[in-house]
Backbone as CSV, one residue per row, in Angstrom:
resi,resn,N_x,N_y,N_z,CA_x,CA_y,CA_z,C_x,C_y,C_z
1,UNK,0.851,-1.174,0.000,0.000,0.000,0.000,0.895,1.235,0.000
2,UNK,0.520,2.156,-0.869,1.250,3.350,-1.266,1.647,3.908,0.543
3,UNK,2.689,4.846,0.906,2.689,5.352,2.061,1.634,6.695,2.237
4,UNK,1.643,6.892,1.338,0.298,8.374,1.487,-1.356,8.200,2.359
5,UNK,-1.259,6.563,1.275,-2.376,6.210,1.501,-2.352,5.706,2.857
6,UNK,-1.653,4.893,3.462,-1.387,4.227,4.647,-1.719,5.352,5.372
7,UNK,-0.947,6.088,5.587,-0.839,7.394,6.498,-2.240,8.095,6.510
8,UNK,-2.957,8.057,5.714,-4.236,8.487,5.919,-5.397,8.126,6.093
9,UNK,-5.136,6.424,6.165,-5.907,5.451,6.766,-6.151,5.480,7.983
10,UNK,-4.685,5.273,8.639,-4.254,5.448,9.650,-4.446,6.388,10.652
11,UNK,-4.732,7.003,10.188,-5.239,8.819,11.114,-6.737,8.718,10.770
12,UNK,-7.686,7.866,10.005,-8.547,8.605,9.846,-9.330,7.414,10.876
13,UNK,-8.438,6.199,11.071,-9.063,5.128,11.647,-9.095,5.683,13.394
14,UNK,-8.002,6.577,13.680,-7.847,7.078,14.777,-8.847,7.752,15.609
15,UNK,-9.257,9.025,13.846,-10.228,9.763,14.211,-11.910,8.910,14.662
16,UNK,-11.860,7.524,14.046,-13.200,6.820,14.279,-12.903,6.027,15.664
17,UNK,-11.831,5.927,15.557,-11.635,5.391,17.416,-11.973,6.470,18.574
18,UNK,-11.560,7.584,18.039,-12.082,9.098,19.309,-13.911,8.967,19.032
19,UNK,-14.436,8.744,17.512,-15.596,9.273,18.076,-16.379,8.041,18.355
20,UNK,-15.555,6.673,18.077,-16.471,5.735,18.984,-16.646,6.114,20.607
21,UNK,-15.623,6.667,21.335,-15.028,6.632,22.494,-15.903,7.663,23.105
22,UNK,-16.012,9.039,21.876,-17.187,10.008,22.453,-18.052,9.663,22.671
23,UNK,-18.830,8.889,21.627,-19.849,8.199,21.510,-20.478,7.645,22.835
24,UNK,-19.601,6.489,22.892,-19.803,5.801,24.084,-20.022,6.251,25.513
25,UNK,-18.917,7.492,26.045,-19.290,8.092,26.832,-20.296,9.461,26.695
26,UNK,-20.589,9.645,25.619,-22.254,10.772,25.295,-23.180,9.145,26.051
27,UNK,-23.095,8.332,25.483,-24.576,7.345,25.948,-23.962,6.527,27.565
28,UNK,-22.822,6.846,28.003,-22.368,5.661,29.377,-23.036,6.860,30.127
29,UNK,-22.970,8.244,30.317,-23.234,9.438,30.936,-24.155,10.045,30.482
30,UNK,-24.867,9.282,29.987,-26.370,9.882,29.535,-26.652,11.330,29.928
31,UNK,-25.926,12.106,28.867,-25.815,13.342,28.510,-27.287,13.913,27.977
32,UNK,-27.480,14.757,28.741,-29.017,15.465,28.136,-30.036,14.094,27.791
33,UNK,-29.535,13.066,28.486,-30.838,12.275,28.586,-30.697,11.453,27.073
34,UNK,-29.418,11.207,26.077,-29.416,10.264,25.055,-29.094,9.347,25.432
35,UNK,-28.542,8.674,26.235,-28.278,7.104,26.178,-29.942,6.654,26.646
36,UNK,-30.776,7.534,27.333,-31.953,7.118,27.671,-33.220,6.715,27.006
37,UNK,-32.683,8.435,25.803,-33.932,8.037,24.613,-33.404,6.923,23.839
38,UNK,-31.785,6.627,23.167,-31.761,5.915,22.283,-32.226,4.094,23.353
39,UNK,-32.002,4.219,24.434,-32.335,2.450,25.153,-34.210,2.431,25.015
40,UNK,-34.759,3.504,24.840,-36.281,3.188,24.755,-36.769,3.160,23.869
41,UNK,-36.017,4.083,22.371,-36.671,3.486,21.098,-36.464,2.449,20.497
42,UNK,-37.077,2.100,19.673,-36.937,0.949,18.967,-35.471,1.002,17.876
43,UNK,-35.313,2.191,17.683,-34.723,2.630,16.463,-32.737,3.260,17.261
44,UNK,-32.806,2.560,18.528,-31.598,3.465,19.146,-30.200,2.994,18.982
45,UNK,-30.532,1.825,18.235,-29.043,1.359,17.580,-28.668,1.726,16.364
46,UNK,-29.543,2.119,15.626,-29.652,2.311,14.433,-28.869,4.127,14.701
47,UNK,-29.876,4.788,15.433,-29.262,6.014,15.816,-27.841,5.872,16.428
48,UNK,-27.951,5.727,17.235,-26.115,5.200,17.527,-25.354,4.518,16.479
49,UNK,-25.491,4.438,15.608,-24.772,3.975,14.413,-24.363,5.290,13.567
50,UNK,-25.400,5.498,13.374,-25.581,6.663,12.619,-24.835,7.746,13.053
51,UNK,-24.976,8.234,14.489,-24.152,8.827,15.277,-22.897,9.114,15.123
52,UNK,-22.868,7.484,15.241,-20.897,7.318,15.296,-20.112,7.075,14.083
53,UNK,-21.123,6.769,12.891,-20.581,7.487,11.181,-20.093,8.718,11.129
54,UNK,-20.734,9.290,11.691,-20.965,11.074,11.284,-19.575,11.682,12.318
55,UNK,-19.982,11.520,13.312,-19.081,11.781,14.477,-17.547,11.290,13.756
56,UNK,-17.208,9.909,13.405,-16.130,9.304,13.003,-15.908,9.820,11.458
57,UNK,-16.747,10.223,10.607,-16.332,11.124,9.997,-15.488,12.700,9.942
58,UNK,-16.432,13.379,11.118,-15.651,14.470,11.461,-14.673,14.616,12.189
59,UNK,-14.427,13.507,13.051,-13.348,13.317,13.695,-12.060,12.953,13.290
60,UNK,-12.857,12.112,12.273,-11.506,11.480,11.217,-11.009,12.105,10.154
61,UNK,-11.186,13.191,9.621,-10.925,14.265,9.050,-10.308,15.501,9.622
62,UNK,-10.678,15.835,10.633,-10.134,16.452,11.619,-8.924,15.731,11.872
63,UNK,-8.697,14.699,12.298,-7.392,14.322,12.642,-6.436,14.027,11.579
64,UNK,-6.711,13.746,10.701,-5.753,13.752,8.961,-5.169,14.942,8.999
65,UNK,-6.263,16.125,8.947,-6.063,17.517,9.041,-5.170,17.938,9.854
66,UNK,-5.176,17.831,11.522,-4.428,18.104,11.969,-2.908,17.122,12.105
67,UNK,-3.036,15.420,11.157,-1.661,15.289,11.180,-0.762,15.773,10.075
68,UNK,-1.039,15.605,9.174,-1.055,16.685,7.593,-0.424,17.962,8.252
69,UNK,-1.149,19.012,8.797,-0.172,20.018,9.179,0.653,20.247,10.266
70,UNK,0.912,19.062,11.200,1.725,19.013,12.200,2.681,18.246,11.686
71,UNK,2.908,17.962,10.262,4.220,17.214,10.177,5.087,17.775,10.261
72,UNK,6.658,16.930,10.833,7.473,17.760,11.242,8.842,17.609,9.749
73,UNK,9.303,19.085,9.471,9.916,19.260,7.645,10.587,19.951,7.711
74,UNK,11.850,20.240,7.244,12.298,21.319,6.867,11.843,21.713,5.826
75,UNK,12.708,23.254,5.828,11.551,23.824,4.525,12.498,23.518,3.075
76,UNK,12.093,23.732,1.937,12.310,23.245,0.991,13.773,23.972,0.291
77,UNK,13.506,25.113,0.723,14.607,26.336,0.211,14.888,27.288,1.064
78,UNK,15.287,28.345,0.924,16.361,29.328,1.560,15.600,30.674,1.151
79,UNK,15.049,30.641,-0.130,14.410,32.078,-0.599,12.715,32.294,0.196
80,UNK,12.777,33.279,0.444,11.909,33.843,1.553,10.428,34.373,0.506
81,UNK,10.366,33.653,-0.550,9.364,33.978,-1.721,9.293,35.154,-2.684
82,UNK,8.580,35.031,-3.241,8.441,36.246,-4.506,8.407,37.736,-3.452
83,UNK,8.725,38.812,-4.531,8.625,40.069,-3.771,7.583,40.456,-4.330
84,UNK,7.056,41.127,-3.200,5.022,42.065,-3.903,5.439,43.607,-3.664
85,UNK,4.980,43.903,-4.322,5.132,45.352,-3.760,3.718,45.706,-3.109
86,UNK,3.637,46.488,-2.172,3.260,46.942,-0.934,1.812,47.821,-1.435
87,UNK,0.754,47.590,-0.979,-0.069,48.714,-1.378,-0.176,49.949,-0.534
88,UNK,0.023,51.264,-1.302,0.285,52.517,-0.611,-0.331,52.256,0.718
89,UNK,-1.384,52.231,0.933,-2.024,51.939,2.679,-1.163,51.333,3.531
90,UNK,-0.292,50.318,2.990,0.283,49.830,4.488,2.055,50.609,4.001
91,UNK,2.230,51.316,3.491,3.764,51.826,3.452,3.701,52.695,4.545
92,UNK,4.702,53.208,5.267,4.938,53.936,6.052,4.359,55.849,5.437
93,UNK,3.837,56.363,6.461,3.840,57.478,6.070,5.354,58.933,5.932
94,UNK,5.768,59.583,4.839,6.145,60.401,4.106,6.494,62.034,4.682
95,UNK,6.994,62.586,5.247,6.479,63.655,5.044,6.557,64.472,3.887
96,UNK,5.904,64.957,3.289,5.638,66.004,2.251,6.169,67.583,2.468
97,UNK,6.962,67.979,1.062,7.524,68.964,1.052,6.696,70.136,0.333
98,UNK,6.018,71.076,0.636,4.931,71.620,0.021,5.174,73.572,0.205
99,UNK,5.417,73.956,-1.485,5.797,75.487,-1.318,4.586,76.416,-1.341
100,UNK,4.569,77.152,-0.878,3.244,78.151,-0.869,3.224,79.025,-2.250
101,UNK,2.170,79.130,-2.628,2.145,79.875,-4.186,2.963,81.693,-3.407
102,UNK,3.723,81.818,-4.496,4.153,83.458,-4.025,2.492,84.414,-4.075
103,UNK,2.626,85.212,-3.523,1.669,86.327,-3.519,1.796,87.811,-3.746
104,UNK,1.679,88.589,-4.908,1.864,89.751,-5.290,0.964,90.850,-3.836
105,UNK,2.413,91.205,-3.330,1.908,92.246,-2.495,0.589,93.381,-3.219
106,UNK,-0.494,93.767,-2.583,-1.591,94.748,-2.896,-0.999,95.853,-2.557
107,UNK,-1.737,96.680,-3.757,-1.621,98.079,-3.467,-1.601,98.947,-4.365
């Protein structure tokens, strides 16, 4: 199996192990009263399934995500990227050199 792929199996199987684990303790600590409704319907395994798809989806994505950008790399190069030039708003302010029009004395 490719290593990319491994590696993202691997993290995502992680992420479905946290939200079995949530899971389990949302219904062991019958939180707002769900481990209670799902033990009296008919339908509460089915919901707890369902649950822990969704949950182990976001969890398991989330954790790819966060191993993906916590890998540890040096960086690739030395050059500090392209140069932009600056839009007037953030340049430092200037002072300005400004002559007064002459004025023909009256009279």
């Amino acid at each position: 199996m490719p290593t990319l792929v491994r590696f993202v199996l691997m993290h995502a199987l992680v992420g479905f192990g946290l939200a079995f684990a949530t899971v389990g303790a949302l219904l062991w600590f019958d939180v707002s009263g769900l481990g209670t409704l799902m033990a009296a319907s008919a339908d509460g395994v089915l919901a707890a399934a369902v649950l822990i798809f969704f949950m182990g989806l976001t969890l398991g994505s989330v954790q790819v995500a966060f191993a993906v950008w916590f890998q540890a790399g040096e960086d690739q190069g030395t050059s500090g990227g392209r140069r932009m030039r600056l839009p007037a708003m953030f340049l430092p302010p200037r002072r300005a050199m400004a002559t007064a029009p002459s004025r023909a004395p009256r009279g």
